[in-house]
PyMOL Python script that loads the backbone (N, CA, C, O; Angstrom):
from pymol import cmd

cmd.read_pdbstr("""\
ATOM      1  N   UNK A   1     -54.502  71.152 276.264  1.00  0.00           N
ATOM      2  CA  UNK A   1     -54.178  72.521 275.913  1.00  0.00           C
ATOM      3  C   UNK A   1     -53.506  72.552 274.543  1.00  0.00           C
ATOM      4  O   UNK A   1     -52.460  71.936 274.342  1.00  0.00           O
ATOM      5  N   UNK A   2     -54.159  73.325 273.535  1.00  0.00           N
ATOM      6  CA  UNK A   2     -53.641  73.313 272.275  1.00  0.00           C
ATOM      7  C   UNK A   2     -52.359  74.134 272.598  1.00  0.00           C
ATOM      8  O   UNK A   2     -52.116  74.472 273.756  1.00  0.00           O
ATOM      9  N   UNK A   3     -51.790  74.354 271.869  1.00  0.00           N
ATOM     10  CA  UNK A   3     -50.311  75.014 271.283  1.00  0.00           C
ATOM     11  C   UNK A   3     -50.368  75.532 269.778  1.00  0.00           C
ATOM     12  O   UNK A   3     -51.143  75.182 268.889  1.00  0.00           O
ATOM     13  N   UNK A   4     -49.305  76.490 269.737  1.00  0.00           N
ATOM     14  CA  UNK A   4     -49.294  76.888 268.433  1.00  0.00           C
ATOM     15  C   UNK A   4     -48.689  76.470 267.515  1.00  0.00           C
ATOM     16  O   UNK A   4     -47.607  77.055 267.523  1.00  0.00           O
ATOM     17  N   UNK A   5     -48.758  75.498 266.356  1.00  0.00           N
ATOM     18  CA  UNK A   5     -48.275  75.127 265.426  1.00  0.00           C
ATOM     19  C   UNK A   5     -47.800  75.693 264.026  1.00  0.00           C
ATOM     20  O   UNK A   5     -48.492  76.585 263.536  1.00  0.00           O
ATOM     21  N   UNK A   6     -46.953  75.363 263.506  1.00  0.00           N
ATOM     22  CA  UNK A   6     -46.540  76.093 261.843  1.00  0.00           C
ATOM     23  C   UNK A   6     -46.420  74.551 261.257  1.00  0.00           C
ATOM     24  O   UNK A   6     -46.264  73.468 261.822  1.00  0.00           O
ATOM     25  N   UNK A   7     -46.531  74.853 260.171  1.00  0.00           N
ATOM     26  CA  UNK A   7     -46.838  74.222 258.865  1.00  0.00           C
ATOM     27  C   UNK A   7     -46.467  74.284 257.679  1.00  0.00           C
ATOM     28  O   UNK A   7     -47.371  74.802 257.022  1.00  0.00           O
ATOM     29  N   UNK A   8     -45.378  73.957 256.895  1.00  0.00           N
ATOM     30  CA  UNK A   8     -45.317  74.523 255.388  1.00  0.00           C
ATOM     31  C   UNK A   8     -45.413  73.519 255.061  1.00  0.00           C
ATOM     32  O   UNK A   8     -45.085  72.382 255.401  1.00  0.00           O
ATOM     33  N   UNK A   9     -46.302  74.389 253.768  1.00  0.00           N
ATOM     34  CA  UNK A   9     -47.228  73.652 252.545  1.00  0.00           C
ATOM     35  C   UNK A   9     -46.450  74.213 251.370  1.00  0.00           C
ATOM     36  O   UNK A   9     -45.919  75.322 251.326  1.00  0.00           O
ATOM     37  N   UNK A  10     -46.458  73.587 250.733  1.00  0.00           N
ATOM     38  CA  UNK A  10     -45.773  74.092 249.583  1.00  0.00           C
ATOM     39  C   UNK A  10     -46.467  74.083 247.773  1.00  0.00           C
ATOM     40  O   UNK A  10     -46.363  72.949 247.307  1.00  0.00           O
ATOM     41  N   UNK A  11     -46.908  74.784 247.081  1.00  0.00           N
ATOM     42  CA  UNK A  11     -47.634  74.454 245.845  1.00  0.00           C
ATOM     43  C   UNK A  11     -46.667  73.866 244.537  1.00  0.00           C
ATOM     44  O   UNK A  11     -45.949  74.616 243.876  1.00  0.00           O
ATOM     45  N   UNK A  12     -46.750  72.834 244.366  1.00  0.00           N
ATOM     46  CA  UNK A  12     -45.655  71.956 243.181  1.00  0.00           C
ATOM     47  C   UNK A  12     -46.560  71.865 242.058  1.00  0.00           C
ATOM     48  O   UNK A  12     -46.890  70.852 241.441  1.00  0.00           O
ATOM     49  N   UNK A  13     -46.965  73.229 241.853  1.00  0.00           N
ATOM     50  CA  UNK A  13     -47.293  72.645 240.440  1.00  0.00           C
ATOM     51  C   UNK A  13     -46.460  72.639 239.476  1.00  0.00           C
ATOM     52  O   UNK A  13     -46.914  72.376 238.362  1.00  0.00           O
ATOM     53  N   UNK A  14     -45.174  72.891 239.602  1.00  0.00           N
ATOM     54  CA  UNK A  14     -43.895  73.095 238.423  1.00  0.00           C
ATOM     55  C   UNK A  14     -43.729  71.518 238.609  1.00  0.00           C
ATOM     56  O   UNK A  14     -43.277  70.903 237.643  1.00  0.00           O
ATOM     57  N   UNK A  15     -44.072  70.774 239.826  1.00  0.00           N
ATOM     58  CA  UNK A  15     -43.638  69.196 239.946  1.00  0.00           C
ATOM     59  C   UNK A  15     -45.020  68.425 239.172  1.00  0.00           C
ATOM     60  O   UNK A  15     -45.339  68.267 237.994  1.00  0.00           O
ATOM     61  N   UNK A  16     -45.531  68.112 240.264  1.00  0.00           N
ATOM     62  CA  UNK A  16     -47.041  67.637 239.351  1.00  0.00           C
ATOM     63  C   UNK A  16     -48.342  68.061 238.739  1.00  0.00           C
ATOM     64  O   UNK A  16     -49.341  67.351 238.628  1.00  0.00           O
ATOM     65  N   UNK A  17     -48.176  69.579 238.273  1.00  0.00           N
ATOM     66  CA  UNK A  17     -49.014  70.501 236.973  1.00  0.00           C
ATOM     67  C   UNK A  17     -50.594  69.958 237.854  1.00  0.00           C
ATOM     68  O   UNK A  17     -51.549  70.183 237.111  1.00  0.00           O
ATOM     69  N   UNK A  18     -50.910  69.504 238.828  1.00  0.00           N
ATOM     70  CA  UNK A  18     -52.103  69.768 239.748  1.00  0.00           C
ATOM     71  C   UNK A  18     -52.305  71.135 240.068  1.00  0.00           C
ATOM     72  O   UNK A  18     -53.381  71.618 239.716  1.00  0.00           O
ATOM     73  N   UNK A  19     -51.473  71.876 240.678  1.00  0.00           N
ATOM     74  CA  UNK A  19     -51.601  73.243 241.339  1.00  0.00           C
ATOM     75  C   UNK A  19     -52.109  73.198 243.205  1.00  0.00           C
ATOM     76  O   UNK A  19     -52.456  74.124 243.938  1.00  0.00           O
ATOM     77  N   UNK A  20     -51.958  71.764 243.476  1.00  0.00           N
ATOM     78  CA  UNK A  20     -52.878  71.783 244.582  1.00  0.00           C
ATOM     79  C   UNK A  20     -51.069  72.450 245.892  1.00  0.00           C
ATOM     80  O   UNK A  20     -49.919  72.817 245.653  1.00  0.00           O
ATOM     81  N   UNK A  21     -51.836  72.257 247.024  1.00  0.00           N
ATOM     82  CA  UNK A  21     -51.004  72.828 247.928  1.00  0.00           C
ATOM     83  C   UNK A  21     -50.490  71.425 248.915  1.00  0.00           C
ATOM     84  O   UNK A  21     -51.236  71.025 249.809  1.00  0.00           O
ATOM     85  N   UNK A  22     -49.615  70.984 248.735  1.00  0.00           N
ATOM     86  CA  UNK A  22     -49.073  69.718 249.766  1.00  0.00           C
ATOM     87  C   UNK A  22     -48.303  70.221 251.084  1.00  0.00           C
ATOM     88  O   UNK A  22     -47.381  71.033 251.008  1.00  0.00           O
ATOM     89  N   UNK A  23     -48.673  69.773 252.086  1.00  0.00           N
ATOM     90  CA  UNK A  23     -47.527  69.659 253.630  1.00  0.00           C
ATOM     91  C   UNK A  23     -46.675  69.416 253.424  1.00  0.00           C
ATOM     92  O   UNK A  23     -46.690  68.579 252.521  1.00  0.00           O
ATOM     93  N   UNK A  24     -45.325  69.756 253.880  1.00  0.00           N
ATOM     94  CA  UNK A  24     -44.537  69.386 253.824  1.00  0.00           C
ATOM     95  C   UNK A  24     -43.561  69.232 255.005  1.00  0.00           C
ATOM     96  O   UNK A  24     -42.559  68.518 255.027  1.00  0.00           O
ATOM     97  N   UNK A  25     -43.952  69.897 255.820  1.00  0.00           N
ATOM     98  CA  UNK A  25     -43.447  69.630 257.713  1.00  0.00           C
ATOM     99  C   UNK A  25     -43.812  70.258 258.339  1.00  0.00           C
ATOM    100  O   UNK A  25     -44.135  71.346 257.862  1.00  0.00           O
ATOM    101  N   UNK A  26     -44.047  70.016 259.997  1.00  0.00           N
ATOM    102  CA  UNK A  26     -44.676  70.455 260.579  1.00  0.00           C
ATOM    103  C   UNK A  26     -43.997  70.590 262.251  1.00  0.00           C
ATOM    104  O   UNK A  26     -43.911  69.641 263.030  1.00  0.00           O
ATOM    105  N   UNK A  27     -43.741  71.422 262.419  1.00  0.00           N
ATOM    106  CA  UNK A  27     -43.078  72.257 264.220  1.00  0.00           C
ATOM    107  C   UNK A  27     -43.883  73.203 264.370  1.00  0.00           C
ATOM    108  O   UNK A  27     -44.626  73.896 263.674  1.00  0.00           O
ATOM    109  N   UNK A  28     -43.430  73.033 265.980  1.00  0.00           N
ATOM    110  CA  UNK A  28     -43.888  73.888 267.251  1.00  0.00           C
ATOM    111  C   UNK A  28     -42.883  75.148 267.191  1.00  0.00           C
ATOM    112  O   UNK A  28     -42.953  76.026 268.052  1.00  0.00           O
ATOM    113  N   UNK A  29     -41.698  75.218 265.863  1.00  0.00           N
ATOM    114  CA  UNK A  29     -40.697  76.185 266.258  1.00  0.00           C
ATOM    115  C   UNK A  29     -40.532  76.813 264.998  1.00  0.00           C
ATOM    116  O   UNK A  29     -39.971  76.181 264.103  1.00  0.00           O
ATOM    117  N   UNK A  30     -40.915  77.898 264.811  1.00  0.00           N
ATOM    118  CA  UNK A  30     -41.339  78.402 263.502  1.00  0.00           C
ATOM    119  C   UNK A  30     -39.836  78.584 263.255  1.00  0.00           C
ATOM    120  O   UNK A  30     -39.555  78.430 262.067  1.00  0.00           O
ATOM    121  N   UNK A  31     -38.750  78.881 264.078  1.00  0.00           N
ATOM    122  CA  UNK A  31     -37.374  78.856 263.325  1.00  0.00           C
ATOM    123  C   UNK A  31     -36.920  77.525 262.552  1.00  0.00           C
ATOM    124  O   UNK A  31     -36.243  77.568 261.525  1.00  0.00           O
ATOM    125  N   UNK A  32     -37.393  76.263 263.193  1.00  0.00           N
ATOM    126  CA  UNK A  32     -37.815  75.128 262.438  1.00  0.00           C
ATOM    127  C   UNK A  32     -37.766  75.194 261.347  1.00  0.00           C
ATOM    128  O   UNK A  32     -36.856  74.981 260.547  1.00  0.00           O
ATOM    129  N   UNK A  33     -39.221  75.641 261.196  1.00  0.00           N
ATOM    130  CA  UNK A  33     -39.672  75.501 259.602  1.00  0.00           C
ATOM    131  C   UNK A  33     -39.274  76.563 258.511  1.00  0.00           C
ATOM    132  O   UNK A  33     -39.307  76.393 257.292  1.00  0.00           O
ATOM    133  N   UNK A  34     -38.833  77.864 259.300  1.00  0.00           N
ATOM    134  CA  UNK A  34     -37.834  78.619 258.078  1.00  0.00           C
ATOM    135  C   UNK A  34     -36.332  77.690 258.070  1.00  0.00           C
ATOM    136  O   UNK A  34     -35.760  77.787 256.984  1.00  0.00           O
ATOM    137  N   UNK A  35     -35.751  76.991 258.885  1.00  0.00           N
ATOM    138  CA  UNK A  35     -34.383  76.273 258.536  1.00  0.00           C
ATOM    139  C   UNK A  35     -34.934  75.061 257.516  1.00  0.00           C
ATOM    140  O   UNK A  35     -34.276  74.556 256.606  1.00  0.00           O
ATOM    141  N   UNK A  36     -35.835  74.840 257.765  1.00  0.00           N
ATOM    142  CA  UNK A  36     -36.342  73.452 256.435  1.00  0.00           C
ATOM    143  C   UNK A  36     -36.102  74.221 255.121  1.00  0.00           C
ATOM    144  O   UNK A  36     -35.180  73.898 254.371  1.00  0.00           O
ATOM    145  N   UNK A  37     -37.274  75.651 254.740  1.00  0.00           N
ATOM    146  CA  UNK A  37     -37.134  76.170 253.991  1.00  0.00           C
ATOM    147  C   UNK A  37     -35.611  76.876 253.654  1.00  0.00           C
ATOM    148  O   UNK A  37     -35.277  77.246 252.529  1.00  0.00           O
ATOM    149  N   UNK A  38     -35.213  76.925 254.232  1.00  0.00           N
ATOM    150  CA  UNK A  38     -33.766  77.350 253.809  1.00  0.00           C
ATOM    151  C   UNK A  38     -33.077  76.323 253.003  1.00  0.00           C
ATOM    152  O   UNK A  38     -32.539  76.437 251.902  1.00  0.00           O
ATOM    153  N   UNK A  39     -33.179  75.501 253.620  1.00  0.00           N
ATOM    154  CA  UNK A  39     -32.024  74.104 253.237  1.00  0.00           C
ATOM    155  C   UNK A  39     -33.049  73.468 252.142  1.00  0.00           C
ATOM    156  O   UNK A  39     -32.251  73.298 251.220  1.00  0.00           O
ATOM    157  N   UNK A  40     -33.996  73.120 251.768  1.00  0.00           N
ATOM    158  CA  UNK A  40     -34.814  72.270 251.002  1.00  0.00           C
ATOM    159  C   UNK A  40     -35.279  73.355 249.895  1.00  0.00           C
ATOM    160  O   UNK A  40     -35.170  73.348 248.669  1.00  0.00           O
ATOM    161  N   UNK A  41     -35.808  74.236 250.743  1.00  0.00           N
ATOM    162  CA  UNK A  41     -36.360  74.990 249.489  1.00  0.00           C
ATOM    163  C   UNK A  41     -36.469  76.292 249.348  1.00  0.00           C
ATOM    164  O   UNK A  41     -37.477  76.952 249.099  1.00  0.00           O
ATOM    165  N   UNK A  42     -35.134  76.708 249.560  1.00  0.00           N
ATOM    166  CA  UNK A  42     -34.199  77.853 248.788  1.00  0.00           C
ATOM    167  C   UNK A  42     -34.460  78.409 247.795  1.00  0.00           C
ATOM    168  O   UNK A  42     -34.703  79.615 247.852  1.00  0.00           O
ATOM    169  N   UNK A  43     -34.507  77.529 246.208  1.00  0.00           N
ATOM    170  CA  UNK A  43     -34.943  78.202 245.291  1.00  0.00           C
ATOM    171  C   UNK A  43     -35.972  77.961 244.971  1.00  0.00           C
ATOM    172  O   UNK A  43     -36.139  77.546 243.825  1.00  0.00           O
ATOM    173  N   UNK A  44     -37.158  78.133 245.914  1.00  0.00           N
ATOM    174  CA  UNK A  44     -38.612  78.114 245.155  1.00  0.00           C
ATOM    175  C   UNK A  44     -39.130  79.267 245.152  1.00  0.00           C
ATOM    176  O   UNK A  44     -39.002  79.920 246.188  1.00  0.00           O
ATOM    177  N   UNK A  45     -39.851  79.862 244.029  1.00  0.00           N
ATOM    178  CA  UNK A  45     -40.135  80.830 243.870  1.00  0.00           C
ATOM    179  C   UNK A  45     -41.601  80.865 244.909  1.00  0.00           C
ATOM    180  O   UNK A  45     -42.388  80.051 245.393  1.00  0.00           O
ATOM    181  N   UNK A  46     -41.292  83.006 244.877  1.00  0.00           N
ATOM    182  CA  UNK A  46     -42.009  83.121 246.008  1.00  0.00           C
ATOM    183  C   UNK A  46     -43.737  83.400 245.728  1.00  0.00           C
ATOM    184  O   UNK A  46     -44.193  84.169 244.881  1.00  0.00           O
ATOM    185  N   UNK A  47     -44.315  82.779 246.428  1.00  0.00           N
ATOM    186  CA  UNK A  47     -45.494  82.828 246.445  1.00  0.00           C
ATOM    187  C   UNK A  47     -46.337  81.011 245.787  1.00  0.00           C
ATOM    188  O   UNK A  47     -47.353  80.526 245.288  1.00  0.00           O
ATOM    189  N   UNK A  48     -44.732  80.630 246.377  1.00  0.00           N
ATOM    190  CA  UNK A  48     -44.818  78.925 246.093  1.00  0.00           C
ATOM    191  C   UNK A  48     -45.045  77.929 248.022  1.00  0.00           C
ATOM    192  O   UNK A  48     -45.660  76.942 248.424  1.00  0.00           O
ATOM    193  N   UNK A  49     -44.421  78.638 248.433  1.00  0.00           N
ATOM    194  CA  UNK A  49     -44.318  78.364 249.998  1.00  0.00           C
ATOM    195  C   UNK A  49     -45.220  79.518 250.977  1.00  0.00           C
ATOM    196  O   UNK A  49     -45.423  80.728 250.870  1.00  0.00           O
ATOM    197  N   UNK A  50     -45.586  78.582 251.861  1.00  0.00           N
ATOM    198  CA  UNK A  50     -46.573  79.371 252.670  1.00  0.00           C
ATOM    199  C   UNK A  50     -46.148  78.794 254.230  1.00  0.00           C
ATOM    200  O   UNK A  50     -45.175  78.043 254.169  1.00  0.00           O
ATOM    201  N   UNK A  51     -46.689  78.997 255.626  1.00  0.00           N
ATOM    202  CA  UNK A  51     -46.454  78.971 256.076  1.00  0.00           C
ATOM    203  C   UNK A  51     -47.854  79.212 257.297  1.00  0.00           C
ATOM    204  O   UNK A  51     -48.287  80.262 257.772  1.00  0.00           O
ATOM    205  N   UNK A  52     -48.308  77.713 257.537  1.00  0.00           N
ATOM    206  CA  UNK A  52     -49.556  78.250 257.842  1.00  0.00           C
ATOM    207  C   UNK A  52     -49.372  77.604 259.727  1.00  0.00           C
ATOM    208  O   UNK A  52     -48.822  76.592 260.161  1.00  0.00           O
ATOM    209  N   UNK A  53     -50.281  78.997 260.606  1.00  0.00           N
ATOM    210  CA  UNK A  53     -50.181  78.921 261.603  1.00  0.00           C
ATOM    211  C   UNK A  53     -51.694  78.611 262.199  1.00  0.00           C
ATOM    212  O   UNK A  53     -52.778  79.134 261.939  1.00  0.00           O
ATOM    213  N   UNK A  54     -51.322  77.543 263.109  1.00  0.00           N
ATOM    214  CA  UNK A  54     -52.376  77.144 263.816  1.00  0.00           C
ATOM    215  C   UNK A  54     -52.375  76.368 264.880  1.00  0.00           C
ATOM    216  O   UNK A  54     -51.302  76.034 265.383  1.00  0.00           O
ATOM    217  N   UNK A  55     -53.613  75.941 265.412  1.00  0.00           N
ATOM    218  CA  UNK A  55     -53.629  75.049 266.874  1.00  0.00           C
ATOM    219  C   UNK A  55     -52.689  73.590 266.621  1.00  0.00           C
ATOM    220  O   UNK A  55     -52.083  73.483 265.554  1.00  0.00           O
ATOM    221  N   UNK A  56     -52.638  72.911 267.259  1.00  0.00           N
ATOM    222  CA  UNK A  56     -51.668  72.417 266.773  1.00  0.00           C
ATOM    223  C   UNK A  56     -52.532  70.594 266.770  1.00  0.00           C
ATOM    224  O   UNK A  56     -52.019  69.476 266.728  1.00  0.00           O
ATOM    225  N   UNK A  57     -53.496  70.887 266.813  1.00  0.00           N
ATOM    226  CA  UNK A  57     -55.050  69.765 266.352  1.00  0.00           C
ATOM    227  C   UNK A  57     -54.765  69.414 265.139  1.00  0.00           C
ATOM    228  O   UNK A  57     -53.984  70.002 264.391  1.00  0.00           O
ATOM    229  N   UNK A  58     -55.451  68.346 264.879  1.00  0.00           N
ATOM    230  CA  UNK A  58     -55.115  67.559 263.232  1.00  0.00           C
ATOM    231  C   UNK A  58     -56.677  68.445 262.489  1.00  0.00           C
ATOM    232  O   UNK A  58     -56.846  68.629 261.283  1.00  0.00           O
ATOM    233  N   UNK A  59     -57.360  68.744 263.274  1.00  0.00           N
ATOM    234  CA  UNK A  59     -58.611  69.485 262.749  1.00  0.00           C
ATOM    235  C   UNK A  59     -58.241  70.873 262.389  1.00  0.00           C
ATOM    236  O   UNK A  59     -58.901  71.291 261.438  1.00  0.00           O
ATOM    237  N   UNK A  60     -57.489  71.603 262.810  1.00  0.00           N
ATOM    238  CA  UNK A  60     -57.429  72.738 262.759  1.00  0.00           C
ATOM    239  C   UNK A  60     -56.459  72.998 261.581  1.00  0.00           C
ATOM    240  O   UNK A  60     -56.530  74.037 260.924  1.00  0.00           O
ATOM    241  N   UNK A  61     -55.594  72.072 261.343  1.00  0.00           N
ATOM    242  CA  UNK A  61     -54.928  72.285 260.453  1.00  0.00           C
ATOM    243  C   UNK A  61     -55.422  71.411 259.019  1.00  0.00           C
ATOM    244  O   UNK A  61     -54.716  71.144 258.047  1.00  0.00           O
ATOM    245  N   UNK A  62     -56.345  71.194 259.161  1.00  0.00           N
ATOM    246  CA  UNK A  62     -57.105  70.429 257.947  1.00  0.00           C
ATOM    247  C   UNK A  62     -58.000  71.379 258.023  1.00  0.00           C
ATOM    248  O   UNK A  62     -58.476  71.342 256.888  1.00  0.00           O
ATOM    249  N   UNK A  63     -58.600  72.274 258.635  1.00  0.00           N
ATOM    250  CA  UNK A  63     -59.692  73.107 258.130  1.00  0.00           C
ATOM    251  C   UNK A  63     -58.449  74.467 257.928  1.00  0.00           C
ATOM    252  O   UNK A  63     -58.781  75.499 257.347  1.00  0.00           O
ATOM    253  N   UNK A  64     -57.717  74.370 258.218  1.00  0.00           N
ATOM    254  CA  UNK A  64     -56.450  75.824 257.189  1.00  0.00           C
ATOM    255  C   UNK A  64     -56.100  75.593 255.882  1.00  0.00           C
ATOM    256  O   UNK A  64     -55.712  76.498 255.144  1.00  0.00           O
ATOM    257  N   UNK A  65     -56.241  74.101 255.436  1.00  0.00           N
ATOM    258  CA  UNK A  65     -55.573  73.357 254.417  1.00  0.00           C
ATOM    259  C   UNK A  65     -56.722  73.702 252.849  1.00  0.00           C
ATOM    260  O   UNK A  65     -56.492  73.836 251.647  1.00  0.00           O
ATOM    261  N   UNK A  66     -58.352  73.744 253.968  1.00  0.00           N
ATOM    262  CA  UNK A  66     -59.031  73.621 252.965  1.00  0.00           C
ATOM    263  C   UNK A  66     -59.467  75.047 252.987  1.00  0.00           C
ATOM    264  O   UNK A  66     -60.277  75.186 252.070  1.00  0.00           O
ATOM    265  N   UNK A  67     -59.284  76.190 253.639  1.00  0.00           N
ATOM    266  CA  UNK A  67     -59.620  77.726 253.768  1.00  0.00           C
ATOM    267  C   UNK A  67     -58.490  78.059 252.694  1.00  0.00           C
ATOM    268  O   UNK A  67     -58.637  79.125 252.095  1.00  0.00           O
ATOM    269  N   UNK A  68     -57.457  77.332 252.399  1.00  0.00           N
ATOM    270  CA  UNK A  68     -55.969  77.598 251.502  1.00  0.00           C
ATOM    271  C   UNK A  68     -56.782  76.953 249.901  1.00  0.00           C
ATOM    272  O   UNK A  68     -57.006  77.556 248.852  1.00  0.00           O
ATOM    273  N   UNK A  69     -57.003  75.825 250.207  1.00  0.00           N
ATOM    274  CA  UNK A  69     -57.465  75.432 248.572  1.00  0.00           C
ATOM    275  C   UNK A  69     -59.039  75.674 248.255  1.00  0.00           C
ATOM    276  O   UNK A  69     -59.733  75.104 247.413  1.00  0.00           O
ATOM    277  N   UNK A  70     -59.411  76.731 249.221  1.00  0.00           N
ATOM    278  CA  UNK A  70     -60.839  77.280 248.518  1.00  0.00           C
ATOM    279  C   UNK A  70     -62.195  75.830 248.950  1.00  0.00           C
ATOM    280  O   UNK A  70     -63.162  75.666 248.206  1.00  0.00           O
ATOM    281  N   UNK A  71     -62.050  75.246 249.797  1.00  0.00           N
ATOM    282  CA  UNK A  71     -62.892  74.399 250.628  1.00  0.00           C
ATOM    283  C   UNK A  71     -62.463  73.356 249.516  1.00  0.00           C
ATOM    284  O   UNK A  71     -63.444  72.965 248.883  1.00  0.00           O
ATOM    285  N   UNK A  72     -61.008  72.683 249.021  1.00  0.00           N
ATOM    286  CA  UNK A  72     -61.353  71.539 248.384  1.00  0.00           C
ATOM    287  C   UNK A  72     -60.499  70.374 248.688  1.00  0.00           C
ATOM    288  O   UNK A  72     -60.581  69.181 248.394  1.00  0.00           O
ATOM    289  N   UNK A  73     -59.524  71.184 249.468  1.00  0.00           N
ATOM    290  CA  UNK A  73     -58.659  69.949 250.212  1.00  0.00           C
ATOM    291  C   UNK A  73     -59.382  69.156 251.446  1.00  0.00           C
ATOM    292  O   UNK A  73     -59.971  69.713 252.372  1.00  0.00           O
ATOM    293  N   UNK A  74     -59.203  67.580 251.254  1.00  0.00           N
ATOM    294  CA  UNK A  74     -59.754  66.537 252.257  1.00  0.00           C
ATOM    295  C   UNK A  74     -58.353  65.824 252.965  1.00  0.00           C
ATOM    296  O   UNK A  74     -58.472  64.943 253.817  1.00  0.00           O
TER     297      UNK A  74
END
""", "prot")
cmd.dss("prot")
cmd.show_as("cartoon", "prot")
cmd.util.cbc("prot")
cmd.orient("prot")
C-alpha cells in the first residue's frame, strides 16, 4: 500500500549556475519538511523551493522529478 509522500527539491542555481532541481529530503510528514525548510532554508528565495507530493514509490517520485525538469531529470 503506497502512502503519501513530500519531497523538497530545491533549485541551486545561485550554488552551481546548472539551474537543475536537486532533493533534498524526504517525509511522510509534510510538517517535516516545512521544519527542514525553516531551519536550512529560511532565506531562499521564493520560487527556489518546491515541495513535491507523491506516492511514496522511488518511481513515482522520479517521474515528478522529471514532469518538474521538463522530461530531463534521470
Amino acid at each position: 500500500m503506497n502512502r503519501i509522500y513530500y519531497t523538497l527539491v530545491v533549485n541551486e542555481e545561485h550554488i552551481s549556475g546548472n539551474g537543475w532541481w536537486n532533493i533534498e529530503f524526504g517525509s511522510y510528514s509534510r510538517a517535516e519538511v516545512l521544519e527542514v525548510i525553516e531551519d536550512d532554508w529560511y532565506d531562499a528565495p521564493k520560487g527556489q523551493i518546491k515541495i513535491l507530493t507523491t506516492s511514496d514509490g522511488q518511481g513515482a517520485i522520479d517521474a515528478a522529478m522529471r514532469k518538474l525538469e521538463g522530461g530531463q531529470w534521470s
